[in-house]
N, C-alpha and C positions, 0 to 999 in steps of 0.2 A: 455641310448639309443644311446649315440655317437658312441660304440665303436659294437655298432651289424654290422654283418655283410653285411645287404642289406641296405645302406644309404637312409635316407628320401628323401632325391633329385635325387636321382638314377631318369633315363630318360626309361630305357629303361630294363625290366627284362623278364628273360626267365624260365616258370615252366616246370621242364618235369611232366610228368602226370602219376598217375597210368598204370598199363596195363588192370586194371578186373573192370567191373562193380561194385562191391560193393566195389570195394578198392576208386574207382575215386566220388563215392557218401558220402564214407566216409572221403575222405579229402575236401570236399565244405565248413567245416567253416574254412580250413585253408587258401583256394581260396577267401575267402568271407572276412577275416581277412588280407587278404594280400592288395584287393582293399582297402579299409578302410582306412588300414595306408599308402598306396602310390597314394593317389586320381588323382595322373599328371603323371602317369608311366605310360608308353604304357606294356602292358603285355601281351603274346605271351606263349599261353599254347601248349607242344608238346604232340601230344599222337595217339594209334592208332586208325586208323578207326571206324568208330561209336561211338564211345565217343564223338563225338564230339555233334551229336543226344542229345546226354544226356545230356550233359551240357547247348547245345540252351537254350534261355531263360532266361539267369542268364547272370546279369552285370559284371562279375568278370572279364573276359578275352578281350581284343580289338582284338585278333586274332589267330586262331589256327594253327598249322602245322601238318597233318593230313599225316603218313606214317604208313605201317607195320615195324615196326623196329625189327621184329624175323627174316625176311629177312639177306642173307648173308650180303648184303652192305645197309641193312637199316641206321643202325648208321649213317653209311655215310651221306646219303641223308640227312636225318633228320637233322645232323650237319650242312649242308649243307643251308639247307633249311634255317632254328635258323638265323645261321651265316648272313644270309641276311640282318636282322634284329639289323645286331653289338648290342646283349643285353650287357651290363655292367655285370652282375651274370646273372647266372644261378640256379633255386631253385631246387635241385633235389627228388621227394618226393620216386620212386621204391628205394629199395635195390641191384638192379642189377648193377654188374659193367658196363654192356652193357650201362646203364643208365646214370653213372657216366663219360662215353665214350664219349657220346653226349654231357654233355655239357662241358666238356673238347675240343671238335673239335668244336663244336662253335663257341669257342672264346671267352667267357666271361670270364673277369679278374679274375673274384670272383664267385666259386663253392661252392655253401652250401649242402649239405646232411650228413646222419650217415656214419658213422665210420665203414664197416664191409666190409666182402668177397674181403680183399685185394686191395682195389678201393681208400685207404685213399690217395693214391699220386695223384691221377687225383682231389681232391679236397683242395680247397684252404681254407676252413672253415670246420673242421669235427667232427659234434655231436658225442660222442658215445652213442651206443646205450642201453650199462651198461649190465650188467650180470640178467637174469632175471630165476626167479625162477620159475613164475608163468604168464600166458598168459595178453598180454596187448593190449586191442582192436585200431585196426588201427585208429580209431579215435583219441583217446587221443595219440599215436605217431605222425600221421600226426602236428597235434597239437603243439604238445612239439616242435616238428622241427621250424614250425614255428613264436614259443615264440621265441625259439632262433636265427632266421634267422633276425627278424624284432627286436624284444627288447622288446617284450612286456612281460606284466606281465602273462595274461592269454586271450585265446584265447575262446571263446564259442563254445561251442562244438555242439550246434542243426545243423542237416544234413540239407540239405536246394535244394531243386530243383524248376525248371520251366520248364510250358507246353505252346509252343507257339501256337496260334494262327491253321494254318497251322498241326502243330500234332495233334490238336483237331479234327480237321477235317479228318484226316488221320486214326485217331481212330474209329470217328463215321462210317465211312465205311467201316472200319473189323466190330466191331460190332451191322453191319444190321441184323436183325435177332432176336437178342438176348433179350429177356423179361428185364425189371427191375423190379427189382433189381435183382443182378447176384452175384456169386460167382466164384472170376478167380482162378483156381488151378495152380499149376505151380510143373509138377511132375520130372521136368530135374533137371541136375548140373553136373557139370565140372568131376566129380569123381562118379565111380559107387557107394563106399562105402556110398557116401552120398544123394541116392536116398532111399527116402520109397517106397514100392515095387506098379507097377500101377493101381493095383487092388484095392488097400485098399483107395487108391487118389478117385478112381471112386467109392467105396461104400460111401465116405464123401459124394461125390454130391449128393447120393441119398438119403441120409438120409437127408442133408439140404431141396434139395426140398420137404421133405414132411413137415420135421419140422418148417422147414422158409417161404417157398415159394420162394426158394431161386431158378433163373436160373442158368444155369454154363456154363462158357469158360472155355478151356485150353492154357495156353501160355508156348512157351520156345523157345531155339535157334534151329538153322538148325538141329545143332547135337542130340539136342532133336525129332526132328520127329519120332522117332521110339516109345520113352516109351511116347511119347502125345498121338500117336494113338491108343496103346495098352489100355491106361486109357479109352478115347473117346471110346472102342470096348467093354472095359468091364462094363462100365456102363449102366445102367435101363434106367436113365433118358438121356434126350437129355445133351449132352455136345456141344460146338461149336468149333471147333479145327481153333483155329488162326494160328495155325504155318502154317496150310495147305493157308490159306488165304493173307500171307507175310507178318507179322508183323514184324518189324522193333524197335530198341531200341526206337526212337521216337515216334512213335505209340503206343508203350509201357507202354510209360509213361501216356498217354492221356487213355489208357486202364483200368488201376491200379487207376489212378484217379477217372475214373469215376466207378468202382468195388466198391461194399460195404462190401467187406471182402475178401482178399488174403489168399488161401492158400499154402505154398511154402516148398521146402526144403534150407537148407542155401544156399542161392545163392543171385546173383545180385537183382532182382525184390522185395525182402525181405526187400532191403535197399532202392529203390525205391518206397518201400511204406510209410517205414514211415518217405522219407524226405518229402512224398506228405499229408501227414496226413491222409492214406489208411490203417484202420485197417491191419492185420495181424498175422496168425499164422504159427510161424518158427517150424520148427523139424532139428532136429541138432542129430544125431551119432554120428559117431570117429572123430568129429571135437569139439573141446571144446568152447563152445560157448561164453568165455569171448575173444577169437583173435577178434570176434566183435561185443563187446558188443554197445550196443547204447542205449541212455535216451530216452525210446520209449513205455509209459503209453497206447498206443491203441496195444500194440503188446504182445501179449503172446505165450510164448516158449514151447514148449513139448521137452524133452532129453528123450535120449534113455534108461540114468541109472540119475534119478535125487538125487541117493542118494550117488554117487561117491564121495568121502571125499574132501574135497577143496584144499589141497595141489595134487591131481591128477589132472592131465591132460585125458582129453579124447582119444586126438590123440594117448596117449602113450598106452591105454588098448581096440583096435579096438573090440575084440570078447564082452567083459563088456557090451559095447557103441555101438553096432551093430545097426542100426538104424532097424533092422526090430522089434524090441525091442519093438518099439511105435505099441499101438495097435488103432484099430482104437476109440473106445470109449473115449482113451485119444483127441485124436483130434475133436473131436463133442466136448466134456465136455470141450475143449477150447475155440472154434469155439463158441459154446453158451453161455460160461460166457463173452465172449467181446461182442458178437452183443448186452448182456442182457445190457452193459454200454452204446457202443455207438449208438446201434438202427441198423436198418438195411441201413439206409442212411443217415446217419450225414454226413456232409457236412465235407472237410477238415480241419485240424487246427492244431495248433500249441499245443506240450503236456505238460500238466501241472501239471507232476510233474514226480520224476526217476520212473522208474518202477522197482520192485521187483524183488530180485534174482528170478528166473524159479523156479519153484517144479514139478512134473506128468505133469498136465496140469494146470498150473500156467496162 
């Protein structure tokens, strides 16, 4: 442990932070492993806006610095900002050299992060990231980094979130309205490839309601408002469209919590459920769903081609892995072997045990 990179008596550390919601959900046991072993470090998490929503809650961080760093003179700032703070290191968790940028301007003696896209001079400590054959979920990277950053043997990987106070309450007033128990669908994401198409989102709801007696909302981001409404337009059953109502990453959380089954495509809200202990079912296409896989026994996976040979990648065979692929029966016949476990409103919890490679609807 003497000779790790961030010293036990270090005063003062600086993490830079994911950029994506389920990147920044999936490094919290590295967040959570880093409090742990430095219990008298002030620690100053940098990341962009609304992240920081997400993270409330959670003892990890004594302070955040809160910029868009895609901005031309973000880095700057943001360096800027750090630099106030004279950290001793800097934990870099993105891959970007813009990343490795910050905490180089800084000012921190000691830069830790991986080894890759030409960034290895701006850092003073540098993981490689090793030649990889086969996808390895942000979790257990975030992870590794962090064994190595601190000297530990192994870090616990359970994703780990909090809803304050204040969000709860922010939730309960989007959802006024809405019957319990509910089903939140979530038909957006960052790439078109990786939307199941809105129609078949909005036949889920209708079948739950009659099968379940299940209500339904819809959630996603701004950019999402267009396939939210088109869902919400195409369904029988009443849907409740939150995006129209300004739901917010914090609100989010407080929403997901109180839902008694998420239905999503691979996106952020996916991971925010099951660090909340929010059932879930993921649908995954051209993205291969080991980049993020997670120990998540309440969540069950639908792929697009479940019988893709395990040396393939998905991302590499888009037309194979086409997510319209999933029909919607596979998604019911998912949707219903999990409520059949956890009931329609078990309470949050902690999972107990890995959960199985995916199959159809696994």
């Amino acid at each position: 442990m003497s000779t790790a990179p961030i010293a036990r008596t270090i005063e003062r550390l600086a993490i830079i932070c994911p950029s994506w919601v389920g990147d920044t959900v999936m490094a919290t046991p590295l967040l959570r492993a880093v409090r742990a072993a430095l219990p008298g470090a002030r620690i100053i998490g940098a990341m962009r806006g609304g992240l920081d929503e997400l993270l409330a809650g959670t003892p990890w961080l004594d302070e955040t610095v809160v910029e868009q760093t895609k901005a031309v003179l973000g880095p700057l700032r943001i360096a800027r900002r750090l630099g106030a703070h004279q950290p001793q290191a800097a934990l870099v968790l993105p891959n970007s050299f813009r990343s490795a940028l910050i905490a180089r301007l800084s000012g921190a003696a000691r830069r830790i992060g991986y080894k890759r896209d030409g960034r290895g001079v701006l850092l003073t400590d540098a993981l490689a990231s090793g030649r990889r054959t086969l996808p390895v979920s942000m979790v257990e990277y975030y992870a590794a980094l962090g064994e190595f950053a601190l000297g530990l043997d192994r870090i616990d990987r359970q994703m780990e979130l909090a809803v304050t106070q204040a969000q709860r309450e922010a939730g309960e007033r989007l959802l006024q309205g809405v019957e319990r128990p509910f089903v939140l669908i979530n038909p957006g994401a960052n790439k078109a490839k990786k939307r199941w198409p809105a129609d078949r989102f909005a036949a889920v709801a209708d079948a739950l309601a009659k099968s379940h007696s299940l209500a339904a909302a819809a959630t996603g981001s701004p950019g999402d408002r267009d396939v939210v409404a088109a869902m919400v337009t195409a369904a029988r059953c009443t849907v409740h469209n939150l995006v129209d109502r300004g739901i917010s990453l914090g609100s989010l959380k407080a929403v997901i919590e109180e839902a008694s089954l998420l239905i999503t495509n691979d996106t952020g809200p996916r991971h925010i459920a099951a660090a909340l202990g929010t059932p879930v079912v993921t649908l995954f296409g051209p993205t291969d769903w080991r980049w993020t896989a997670i120990d998540c026994p309440h969540e069950r996976m639908v792929l697009a081609d479940p019988f893709l040979p395990e040396p393939l990648i998905a991302d590499d065979h888009p037309q194979r892995c086409a997510i319209e692929k999933i029909m919607v029966g596979d998604v019911l016949a998912a949707a219903a072997a999990l409520l059949a476990v956890v009931g329609a409103k078990d309470p949050p919890g902690p999972p107990a045990a890995a959960a199985p490679r995916p199959s159809a609807a696994s």
